[in-house]
N, C-alpha and C positions, 0 to 999 in steps of 0.2 A: 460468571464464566466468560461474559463476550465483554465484560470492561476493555482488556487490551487495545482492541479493535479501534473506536473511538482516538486513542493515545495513538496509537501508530498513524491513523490518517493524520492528524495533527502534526506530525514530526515527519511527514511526508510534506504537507503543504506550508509548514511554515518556512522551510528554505526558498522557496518561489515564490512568497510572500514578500522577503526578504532582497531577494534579486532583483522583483519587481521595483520596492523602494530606489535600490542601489541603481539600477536602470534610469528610474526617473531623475536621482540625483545627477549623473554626468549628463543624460540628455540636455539637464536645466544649466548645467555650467557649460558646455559644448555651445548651447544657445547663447549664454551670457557671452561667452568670450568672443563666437563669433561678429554680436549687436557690437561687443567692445573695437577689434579689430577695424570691420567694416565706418565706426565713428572716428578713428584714429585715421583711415585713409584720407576719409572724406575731409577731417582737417588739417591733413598734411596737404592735401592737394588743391582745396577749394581758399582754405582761410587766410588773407594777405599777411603772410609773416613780415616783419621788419628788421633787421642784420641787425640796427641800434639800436631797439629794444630791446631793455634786457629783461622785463616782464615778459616778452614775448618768448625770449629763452628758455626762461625758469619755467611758463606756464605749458609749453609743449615739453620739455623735461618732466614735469609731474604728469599730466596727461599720460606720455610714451610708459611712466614709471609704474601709472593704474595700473594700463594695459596688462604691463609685464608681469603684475603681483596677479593680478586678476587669471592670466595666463597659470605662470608657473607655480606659483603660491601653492596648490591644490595636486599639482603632479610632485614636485615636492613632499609633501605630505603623505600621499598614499604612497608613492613608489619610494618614498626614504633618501631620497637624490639630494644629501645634502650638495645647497650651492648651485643647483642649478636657477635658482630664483635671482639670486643677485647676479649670475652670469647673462642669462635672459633680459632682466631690467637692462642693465647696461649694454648688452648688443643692442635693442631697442632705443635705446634713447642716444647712442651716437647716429644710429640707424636712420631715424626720423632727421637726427639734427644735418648729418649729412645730405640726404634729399631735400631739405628744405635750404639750407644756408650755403652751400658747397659746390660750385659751379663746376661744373663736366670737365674734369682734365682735355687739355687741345696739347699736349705734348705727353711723351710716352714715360715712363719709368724713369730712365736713365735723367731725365734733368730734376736738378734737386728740388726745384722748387715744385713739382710735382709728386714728389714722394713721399712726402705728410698722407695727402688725398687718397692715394692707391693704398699705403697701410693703412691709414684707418678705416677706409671702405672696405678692405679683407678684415680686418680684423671686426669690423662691424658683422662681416655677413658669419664668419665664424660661431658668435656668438651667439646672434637671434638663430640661425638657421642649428647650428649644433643643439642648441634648448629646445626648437619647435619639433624637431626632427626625434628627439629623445622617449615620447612615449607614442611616438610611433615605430620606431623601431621595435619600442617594449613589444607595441602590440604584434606587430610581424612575427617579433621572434616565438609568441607564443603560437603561433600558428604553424612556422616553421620549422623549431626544432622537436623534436621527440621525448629526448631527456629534458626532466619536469627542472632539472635545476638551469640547464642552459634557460629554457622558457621563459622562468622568474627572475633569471639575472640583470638587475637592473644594472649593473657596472658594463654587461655586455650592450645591454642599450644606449647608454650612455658614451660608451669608447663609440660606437658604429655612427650614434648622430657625429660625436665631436669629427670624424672621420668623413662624415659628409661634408663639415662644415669647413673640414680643408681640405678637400678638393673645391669647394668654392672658391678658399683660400688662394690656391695655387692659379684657378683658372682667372683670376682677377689680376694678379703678378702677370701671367702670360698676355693680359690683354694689356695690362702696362709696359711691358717689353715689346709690344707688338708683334707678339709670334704667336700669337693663339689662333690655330686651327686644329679642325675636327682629330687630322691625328696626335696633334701633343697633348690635345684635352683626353681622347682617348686612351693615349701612353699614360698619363696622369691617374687618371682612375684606374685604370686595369694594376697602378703600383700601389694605390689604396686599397683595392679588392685585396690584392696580395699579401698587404701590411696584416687585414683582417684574417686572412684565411692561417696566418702566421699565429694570430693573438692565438684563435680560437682553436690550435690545434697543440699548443705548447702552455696555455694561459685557464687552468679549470677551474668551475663557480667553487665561489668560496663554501659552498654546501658539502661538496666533494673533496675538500681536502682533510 
């Protein structure tokens, strides 16, 4: 007569069981990637690269490329984000090559011989920052929206990082034009806010259709 009893506590505790695991699992890659990150700093800043080495190249190329699989490999996976791994890798690894090999622009945008450097440093920040930016937005949006399928929309998180990563985008142009202050950087983002407020009010999860 009191079998059930038993069976119910068991199907009680073993999703907490379960969460528990799940918990430990990102805590441990959360760790991993940060020791990752913080080693990739320390030798982009500390280690004497050499312009004419091209071991020196190739070897901070696979380093930056760890990083990136180490990174997005794992959000990939769970959140289903095809593509965001090889986008990630490659912002990262112009990203680094940039800061290490690519001396500070001393003239603005308009001279040509300076506008390789300005696009590829937007298009570097684009890349790494729209991929890093991606499951954190996940995470926000489960916090912030209501309806369960905006929540899990990972295409919403997705559009919103890429969305941070151009207004990086743009604010990197304006410091190449040399017009970047607080208010066109402000006008800038308040037209990205907009772009978003536009998606998410004409554009519903694919759950919903």
């Amino acid at each position: 007569m009191h079998s059930p009893r038993p069976t119910a506590h068991r199907n009680r505790t073993t999703p907490t069981a379960d969460e528990g695991i799940r918990r430990g699992q990102v805590l441990l890659w959360v760790s991993l990637v940060g020791f990752a990150w913080l080693g990739l700093l320390a030798m982009v800043v500390i280690y004497p690269w050499s312009s004419g080495d091209r071991t020196h190249h190739w070897a901070l190329a696979v380093i930056s490329a760890t990083v990136g699989l180490v990174t997005f490999g794992p959000i990939e996976s769970v959140l289903r984000t095809n593509g965001i791994t090889v986008r990630g890798i490659f912002g990262i690894v112009i990203l680094t090559h940039v800061i290490v090999y690519v001396p500070v622009p001393s003239r603005s945008i308009l001279s040509l011989s300076e506008v390789p450097v300005y696009i590829i440093v937007a298009i570097a920040l684009l890349y790494t920052v729209g991929s890093l930016a991606m499951p954190v937005m996940y995470a926000l949006g489960k916090r912030v929206f209501a309806r369960r399928s905006r929540r899990h929309d990972a295409r919403r998180a997705w559009r919103q990082a890429t969305e941070l990563g151009a207004f990086l985008f743009g604010c990197v142009i304006l410091i190449g034009l040399r017009a970047f202050t607080p208010m066109l950087a402000g006008l800038w983002l308040l037209m990205v806010i907009f772009a978003e407020y536009i998606f998410l009010s004409y554009i519903e999860p694919p759950v919903e259709r």
